[in-house]
C-alpha positions in Angstrom: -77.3 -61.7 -27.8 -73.4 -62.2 -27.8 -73.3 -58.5 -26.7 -76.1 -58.5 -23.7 -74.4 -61.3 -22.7 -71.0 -59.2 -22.2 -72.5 -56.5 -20.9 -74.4 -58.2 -18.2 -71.0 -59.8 -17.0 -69.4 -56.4 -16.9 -72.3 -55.0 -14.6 -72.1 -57.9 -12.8 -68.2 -57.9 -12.1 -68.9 -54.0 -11.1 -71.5 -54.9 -8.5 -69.4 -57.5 -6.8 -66.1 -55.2 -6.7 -68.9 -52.7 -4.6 -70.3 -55.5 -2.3 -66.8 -56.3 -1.7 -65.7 -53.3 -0.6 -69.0 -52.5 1.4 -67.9 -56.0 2.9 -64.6 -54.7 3.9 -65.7 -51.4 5.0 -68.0 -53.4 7.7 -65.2 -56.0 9.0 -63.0 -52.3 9.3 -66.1 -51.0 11.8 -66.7 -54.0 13.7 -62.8 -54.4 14.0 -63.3 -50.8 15.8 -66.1 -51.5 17.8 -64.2 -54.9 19.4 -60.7 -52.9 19.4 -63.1 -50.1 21.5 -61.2 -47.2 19.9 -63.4 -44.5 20.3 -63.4 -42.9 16.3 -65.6 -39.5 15.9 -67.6 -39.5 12.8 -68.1 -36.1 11.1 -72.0 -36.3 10.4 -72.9 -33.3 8.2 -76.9 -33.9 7.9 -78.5 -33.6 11.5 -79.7 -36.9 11.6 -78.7 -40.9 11.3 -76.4 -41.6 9.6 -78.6 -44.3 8.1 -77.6 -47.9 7.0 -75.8 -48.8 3.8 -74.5 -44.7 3.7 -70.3 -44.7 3.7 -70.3 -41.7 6.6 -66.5 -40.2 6.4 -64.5 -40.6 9.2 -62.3 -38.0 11.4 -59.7 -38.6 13.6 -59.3 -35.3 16.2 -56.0 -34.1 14.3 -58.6 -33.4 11.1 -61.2 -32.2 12.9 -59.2 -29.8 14.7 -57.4 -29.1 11.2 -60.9 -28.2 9.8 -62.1 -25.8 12.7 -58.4 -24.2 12.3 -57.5 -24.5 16.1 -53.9 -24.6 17.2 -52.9 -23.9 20.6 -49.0 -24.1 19.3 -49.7 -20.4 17.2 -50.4 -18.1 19.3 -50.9 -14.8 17.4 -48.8 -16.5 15.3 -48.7 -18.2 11.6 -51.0 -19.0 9.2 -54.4 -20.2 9.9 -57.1 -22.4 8.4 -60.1 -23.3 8.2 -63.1 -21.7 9.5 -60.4 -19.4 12.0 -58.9 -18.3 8.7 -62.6 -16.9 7.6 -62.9 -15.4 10.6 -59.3 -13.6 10.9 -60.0 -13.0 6.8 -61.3 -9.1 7.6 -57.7 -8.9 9.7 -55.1 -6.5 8.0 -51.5 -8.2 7.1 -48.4 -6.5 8.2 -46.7 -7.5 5.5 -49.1 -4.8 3.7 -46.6 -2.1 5.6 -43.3 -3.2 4.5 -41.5 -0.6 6.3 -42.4 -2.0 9.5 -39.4 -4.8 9.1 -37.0 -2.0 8.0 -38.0 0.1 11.5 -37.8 -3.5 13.9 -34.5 -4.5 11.8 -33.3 -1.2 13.2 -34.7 -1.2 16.6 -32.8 -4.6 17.0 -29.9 -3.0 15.9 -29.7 0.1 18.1 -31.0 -2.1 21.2 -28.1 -4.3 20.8 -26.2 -1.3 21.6 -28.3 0.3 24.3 -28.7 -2.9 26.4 -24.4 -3.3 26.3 -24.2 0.4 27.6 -26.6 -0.6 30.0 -25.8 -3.9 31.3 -21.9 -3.7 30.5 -22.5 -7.0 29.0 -22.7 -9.0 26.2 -26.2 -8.4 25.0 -27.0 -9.8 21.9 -30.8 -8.7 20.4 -32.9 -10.9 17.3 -36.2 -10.5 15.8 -38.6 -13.9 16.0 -41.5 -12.4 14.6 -43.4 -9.6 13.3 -47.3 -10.9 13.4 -50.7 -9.5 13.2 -52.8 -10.7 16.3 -55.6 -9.0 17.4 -55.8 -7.1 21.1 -58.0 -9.5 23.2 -56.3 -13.0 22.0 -53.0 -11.4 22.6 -53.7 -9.9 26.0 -55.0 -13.7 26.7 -52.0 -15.5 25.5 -49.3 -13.4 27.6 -47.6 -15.7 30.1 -47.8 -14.2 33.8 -46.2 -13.1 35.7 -45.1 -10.5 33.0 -44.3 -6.5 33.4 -47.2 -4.7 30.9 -45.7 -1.2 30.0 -48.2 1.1 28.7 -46.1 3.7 26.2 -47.8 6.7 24.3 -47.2 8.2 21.0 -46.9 11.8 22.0 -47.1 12.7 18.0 -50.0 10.5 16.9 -51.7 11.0 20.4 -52.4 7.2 20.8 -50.6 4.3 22.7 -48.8 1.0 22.8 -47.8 -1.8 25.2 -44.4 -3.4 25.5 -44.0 -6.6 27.4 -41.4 -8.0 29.5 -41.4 -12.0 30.6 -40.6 -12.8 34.0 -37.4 -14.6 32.4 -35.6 -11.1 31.5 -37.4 -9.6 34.4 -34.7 -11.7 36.9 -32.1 -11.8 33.7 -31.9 -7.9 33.7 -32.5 -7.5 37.3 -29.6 -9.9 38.5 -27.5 -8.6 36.0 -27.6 -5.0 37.2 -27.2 -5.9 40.9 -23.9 -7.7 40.1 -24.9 -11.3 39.5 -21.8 -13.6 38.6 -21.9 -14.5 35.0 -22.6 -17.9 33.3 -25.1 -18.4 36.4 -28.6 -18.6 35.6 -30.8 -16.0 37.2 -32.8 -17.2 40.7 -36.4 -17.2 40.2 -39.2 -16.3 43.2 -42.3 -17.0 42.4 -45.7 -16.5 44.2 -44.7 -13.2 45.3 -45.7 -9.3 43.6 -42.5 -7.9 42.1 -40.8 -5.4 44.3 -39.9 -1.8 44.2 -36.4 -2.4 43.2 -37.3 -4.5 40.3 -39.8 -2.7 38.9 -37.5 0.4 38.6 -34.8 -1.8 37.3 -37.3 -2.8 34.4 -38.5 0.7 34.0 -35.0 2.0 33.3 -34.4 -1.3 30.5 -38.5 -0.1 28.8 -37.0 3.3 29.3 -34.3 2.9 27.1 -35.9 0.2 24.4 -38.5 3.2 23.6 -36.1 5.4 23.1 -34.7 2.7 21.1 -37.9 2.7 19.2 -38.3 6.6 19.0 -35.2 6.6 17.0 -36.2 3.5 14.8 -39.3 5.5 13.8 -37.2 8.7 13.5 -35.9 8.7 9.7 -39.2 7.1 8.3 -41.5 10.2 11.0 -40.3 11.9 14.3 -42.4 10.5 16.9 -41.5 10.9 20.7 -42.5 7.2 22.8 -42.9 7.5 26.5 -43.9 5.5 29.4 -47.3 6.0 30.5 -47.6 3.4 33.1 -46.6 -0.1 33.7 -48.9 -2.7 34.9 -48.6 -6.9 35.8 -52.6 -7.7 35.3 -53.4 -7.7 32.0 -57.2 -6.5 32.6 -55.5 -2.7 33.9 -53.2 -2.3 30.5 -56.1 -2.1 27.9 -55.3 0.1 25.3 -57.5 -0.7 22.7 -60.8 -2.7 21.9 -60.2 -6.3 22.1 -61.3 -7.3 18.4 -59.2 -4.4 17.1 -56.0 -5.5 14.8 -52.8 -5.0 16.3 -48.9 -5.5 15.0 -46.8 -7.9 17.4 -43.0 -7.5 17.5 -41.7 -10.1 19.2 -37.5 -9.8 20.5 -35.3 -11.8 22.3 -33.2 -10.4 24.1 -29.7 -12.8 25.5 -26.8 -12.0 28.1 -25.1 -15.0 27.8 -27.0 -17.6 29.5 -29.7 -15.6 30.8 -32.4 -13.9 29.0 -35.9 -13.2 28.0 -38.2 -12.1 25.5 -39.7 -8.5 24.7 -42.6 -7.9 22.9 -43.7 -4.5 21.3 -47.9 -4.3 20.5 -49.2 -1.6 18.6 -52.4 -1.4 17.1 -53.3 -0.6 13.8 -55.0 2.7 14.9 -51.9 4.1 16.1 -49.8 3.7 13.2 -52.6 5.2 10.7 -51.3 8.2 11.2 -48.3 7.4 9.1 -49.8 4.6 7.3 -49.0 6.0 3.6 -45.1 6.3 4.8 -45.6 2.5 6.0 -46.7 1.2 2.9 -43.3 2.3 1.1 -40.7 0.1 -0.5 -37.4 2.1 0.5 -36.6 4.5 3.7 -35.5 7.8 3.3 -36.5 11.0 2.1 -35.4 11.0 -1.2 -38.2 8.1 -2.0 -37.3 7.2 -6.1 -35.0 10.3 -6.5 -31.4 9.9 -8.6 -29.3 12.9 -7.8 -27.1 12.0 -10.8 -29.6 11.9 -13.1 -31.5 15.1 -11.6 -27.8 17.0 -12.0 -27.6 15.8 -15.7 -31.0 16.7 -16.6 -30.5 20.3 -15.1 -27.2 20.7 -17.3 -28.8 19.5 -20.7 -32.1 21.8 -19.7 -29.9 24.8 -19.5 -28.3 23.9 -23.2 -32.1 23.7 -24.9 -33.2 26.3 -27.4 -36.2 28.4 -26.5 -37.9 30.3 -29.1 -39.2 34.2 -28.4 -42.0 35.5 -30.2 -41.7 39.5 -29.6 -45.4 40.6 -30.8 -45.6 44.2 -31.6 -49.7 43.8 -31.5 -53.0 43.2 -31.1 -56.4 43.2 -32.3 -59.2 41.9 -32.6 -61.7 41.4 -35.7 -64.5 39.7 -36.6 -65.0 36.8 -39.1 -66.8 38.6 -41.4 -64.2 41.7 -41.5 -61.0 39.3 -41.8 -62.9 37.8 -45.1 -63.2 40.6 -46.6 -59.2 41.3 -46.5 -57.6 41.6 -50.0 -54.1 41.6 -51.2 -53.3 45.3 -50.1 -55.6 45.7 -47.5 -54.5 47.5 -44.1 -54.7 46.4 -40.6 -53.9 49.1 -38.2 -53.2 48.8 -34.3 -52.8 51.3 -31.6 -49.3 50.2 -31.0 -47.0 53.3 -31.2 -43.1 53.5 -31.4 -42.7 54.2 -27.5 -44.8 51.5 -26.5 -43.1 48.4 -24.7 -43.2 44.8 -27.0 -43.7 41.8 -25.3 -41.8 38.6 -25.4 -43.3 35.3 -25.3 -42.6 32.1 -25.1 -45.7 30.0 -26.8 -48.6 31.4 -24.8 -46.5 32.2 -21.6 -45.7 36.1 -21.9 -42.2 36.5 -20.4 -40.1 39.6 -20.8 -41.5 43.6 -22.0 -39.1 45.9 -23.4 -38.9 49.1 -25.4 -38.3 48.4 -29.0 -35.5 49.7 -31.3 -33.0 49.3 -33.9 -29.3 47.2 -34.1 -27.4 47.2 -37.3 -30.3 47.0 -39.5 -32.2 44.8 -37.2 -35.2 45.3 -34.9 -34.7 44.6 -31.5 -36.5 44.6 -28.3 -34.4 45.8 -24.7 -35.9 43.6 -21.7 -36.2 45.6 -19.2 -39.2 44.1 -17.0 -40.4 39.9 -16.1 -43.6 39.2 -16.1 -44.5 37.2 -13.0 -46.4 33.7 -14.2 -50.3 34.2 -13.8 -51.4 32.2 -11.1 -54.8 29.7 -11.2 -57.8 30.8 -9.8 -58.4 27.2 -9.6 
């Protein structure tokens, strides 16, 4: 009875710590309802919530966390929630790791190109290299913008390169002879001109041949300037669900700038998509010429041994066990018939046969070409 008597007390103690905390669950919601914060509730069965059920919940933060919208990552960063299962089928650059070696070196050459252009200090980074795909990045560029439409003349596909209006003025004032250390003067509300536009066109000109000669050591490919476009709708290169790669530069003369950003979808660089997926650039992909040169000389020193066979024939089973101690085998070989040299089962050399100081020996006078597979 002792024992019942415990174990009541323990139940008992169990349900008052839950009527407690039901107790203080209710003063938290009326607390709510008098503050007149408006809390959603995430309600996950389609109906009431019902009275005495604990319903979870949600401030906006979460529930934006859970859907996996962010309006900061634009083509961006990771992802999560139910966006992550739907950009799940999307392919990750970092699956083609030469595409950072071929930006790394288009920032490099650029940095050059833009000096010899500007004749000023240009200095050229890398943000980001990103997979977005085509319809949320044409939907996320910031107008008024300068779409240039580029072609692969070797893959016989194209890209887009974008220029902000920020380096659009930057480049613009800086080729006309604006005074450095002033920012460029924006006008807005108005088409780009003539002048400008062929201002731009000679910076895109040079950033593709920039890019040409990124792409050259890994594949020659030849980019050039199809068009160039400000409404997004009239620069559509590809299906909007299609996966693209996003390159995005920034590009700074002092205190002026802008950003430039390089799309090209994943069906242009399949072409060359097995050189994209390698480790190292350069032809000579795993190759040690110092170990190839040792390998040649030690080759060279290696014994090879020469069968010569002065015949052939052949017998049946029966016949060869019938052979006794003194039988003869004879061949149609004759004296003035050539021998040939093998090396295993490769023949080699023929020659006449003859005699040296006591010793058979066979003059190579013709190589046998290797037979080739009919496979």
């Amino acid at each position: 009875m002792a024992d019942d008597v415990e174990e009541m007390s323990e139940e008992e103690k169990a349900m008052m710590e839950e009527w407690e905390n039901m107790a203080g669950d209710s003063d938290d919601e009326s607390e709510a309802e008098d503050s007149g914060d408006e809390m959603p509730a995430f309600d996950g069965g389609g109906g009431n919530s019902g009275e005495g059920d604990n319903a979870r919940v949600l401030n906006q933060d979460e529930i934006d966390s859970l859907l996996g919208f962010d309006d900061d990552a634009v083509g961006g960063g990771e992802t999560s929630g139910v966006m992550a299962l739907i950009n799940s089928a999307m392919v990750n650059y970092e699956r083609l790791p030469m595409l950072d070696i071929v930006f790394d070196r288009l920032v490099r050459l650029m940095s050059t190109s833009l000096r010899n252009l500007t004749s000023d200090n240009v200095e050229v980074s890398l943000d980001q290299v990103s997979t977005v795909r085509f319809g949320d990045y044409m939907n996320s560029i910031p107008l008024p913008a300068m779409l240039s439409v580029f072609k692969a003349e070797e893959w016989d596909n194209h890209g887009l390169l974008t220029v902000d209006s920020a380096l659009i003025y930057s480049i613009v004032d800086v080729l006309l002879g604006g005074r450095k250390g002033t920012p460029a003067v924006r006008v807005e509300g108005r088409p780009y001109t003539t002048i400008e536009t062929k201002l731009v066109e000679r910076m895109v000109s040079v950033t593709l041949g920039d890019l040409s000669s990124a792409f050259d050591p890994l594949s020659p490919v030849s980019f050039s300037l199809d068009r160039m476009e400000t409404n997004p709708r009239f620069a559509t290169i590809t299906q909007s669900g299609n996966a693209s790669v996003l390159a995005r530069l920034r590009v700074d003369m002092g205190d002026r700038g802008g950003r430039i950003e390089i799309l090209i979808p994943y069906a242009t660089l399949e072409p060359i998509r097995e050189l994209l997926l390698q480790m190292f650039m350069g032809e000579k992909f795993g190759r040690d010429s110092i170990w190839e040169t040792h390998l040649t000389q030690e080759l060279y020193k290696t014994d090879v041994k020469l069968q010569a066979v002065l015949g052939e024939k052949t017998v049946s089973l029966d016949e060869m066990l019938n052979w006794k101690v003194g039988s003869k085998v004879m061949f149609n070989t004759t004296v003035d018939d050539e021998l040939e040299l093998r090396c295993g089962d490769f023949p080699l050399f023929r020659g006449p046969v003859g005699q040296k100081q006591d010793s058979i020996a066979v003059r190579i006078e013709r190589y046998i070409p290797p037979k080739e597979d009919d496979d």
